[in-house]
C-alpha positions, 0 to 999 in steps of 0.5 A, a space after each residue: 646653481 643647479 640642483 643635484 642629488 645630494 647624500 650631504 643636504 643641512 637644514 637650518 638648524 631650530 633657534 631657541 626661543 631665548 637665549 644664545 644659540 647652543 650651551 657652548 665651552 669656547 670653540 665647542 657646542 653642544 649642538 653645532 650650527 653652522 652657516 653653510 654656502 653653496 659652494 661648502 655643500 657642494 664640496 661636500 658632497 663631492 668629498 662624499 661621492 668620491 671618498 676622497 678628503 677634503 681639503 679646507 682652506 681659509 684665513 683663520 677664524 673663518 670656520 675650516 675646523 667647527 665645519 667638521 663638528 657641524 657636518 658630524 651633528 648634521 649628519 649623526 656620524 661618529 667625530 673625531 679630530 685631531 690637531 697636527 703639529 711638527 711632532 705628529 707621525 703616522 703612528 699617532 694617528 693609527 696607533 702606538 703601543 705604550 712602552 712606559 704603562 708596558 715597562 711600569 707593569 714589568 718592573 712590577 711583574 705584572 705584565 700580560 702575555 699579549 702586547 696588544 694590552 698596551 695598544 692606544 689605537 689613534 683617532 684613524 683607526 677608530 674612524 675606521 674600525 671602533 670595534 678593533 680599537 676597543 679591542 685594541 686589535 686583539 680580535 684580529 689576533 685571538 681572544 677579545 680583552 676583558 673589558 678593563 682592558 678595552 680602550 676607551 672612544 676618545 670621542 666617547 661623549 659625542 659618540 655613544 648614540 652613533 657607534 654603528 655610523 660612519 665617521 668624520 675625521 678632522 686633521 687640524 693644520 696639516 701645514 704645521 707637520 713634518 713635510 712627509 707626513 702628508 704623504 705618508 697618508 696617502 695610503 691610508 686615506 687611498 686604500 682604507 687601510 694601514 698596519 700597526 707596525 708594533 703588534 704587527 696587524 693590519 686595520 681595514 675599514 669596517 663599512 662605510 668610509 668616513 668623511 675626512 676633513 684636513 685643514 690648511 692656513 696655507 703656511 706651507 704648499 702641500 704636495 701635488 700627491 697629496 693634492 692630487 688626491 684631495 676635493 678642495 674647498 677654499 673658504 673665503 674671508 669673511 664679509 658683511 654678508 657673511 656675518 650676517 648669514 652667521 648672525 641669523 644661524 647663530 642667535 635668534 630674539 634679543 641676542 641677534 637683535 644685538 649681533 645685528 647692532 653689532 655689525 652696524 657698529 663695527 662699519 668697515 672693520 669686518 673682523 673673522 667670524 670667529 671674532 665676531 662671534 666672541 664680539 657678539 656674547 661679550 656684548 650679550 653676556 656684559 649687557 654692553 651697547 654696541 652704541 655705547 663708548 666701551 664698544 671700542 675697547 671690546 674690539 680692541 680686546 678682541 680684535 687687537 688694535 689692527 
């Protein structure tokens, strides 16, 4: 492939010297690594060129939703994300008002003159504009709120060094939404901008456009607006190389000597990376022989008797 000039450009991320890769919880890290390809690069950067979203395809486990986290550590951008199901609207992701908190304060007679009091801003407007959403809006229609009343960053633990950065918006599974929903952000991700209905404002994009990633198991096709409008990347199935890239990436001295062990001794049983991954530390974390007897029953724990 040809070089280019590339506003995304990972490098390999420092192995330690001992143990796994990063202090992990499931599916999160501390600090993300990743096994990137050419082709997710390019894609990238493409998104990034154009700001457009884009829009990760694949089976599951093959590492659609950690690439948001991984380009959000690389990149030292703000991370949020979100998981879409059949219940999620747009307000969801812009921003509602709690009329429960705002009734309960009533009922107690203790509610504030301004509604923006009770404004939960969602995960766009944040990546959007953090400082309006801390502010809940206020400051787009008179004096800011005192701090208690100031909203709190839901990523606030991954983002209190990049405040003044861009951010990265993952939107987990559009497939499982309602039909409408996709296209219902086709403004929002066009034009950069959106209206809270419920206080009445306007939120516009306050610097540089975030990177939104949206991802599909491809359950159900998407509209040719929303389409149209999207950078696509499909992720492919896992294969031995490709678990071997991972394994390099992700684990370095005694523990990717076992990933490799591991990998061997799966022959064609080629599982997600998601799976060999977890394949990899229970054999690490259990001392169990990839060579030995139980390893067949790992992979039926892990894999479900395929």
């Amino acid at each position: 492939m040809n070089e280019y000039q590339k506003i995304f450009d990972p490098t390999m991320t420092a192995k330690p010297t001992s143990g796994e890769e990063v202090e992990r919880r499931g599916d999160s890290s501390k600090n993300s690594v990743y096994a990137y390809t050419d082709e997710i690069v390019l894609a990238v950067n493409v998104a990034l060129a154009t700001q457009r979203p884009l829009l990760v395809s694949g089976p599951p486990g093959c590492g659609k939703s950690s690439l948001a986290r991984a380009i959000a550590d690389n990149m030292g951008r703000r991370n949020y994300e979100i998981t879409v199901t059949s219940r999620v609207e747009l307000r969801d992701l812009v921003g509602r008002v709690d009329h429960v908190r705002r009734l309960a304060d009533a009922q107690a007679g203790d509610i504030p003159k301004s509604i923006n009091h009770y404004v939960e801003p969602g995960r766009l407007w944040w990546a959007f504009d953090p400082k309006g959403a801390t502010q809940r809006g206020t400051t787009q229609r008179g004096n800011p709120l005192e701090t208690e009343n100031q909203a709190v960053d839901p990523g606030r633990q991954s983002n209190a060094t990049r405040i003044e950065e861009p951010a990265v918006l993952l939107l987990d599974e559009i497939d499982k939404a309602d039909p409408d929903f996709p296209n219902a952000l086709l403004v929002p991700l066009g034009a950069y901008h959106f209206h809270v209905e419920e206080i009445g404002a306007w939120v516009e994009l306050q610097g540089e456009p975030p990177l939104i990633l949206v991802t599909t198991n491809q359950d159900r096709r998407l509209s040719d607006a929303f389409l149209r409008r999207c950078v696509r990347l499909e992720i492919p199935a896992a294969d031995a190389d490709t678990l071997a890239r991972v394994a390099q990436v992700h684990f370095s001295g005694e523990d990717l000597k076992k990933a490799e062990l591991v990998l061997e001794s799966l022959g064609s049983t080629i599982p997600s990376i998601a799976e060999y991954l977890d394949i990899v530390r229970a054999c690490n974390r259990l001392n169990l022989d990839p060579k030995g007897n139980q390893f067949v029953q790992i992979l039926e724990v892990v894999l479900g008797k395929r």
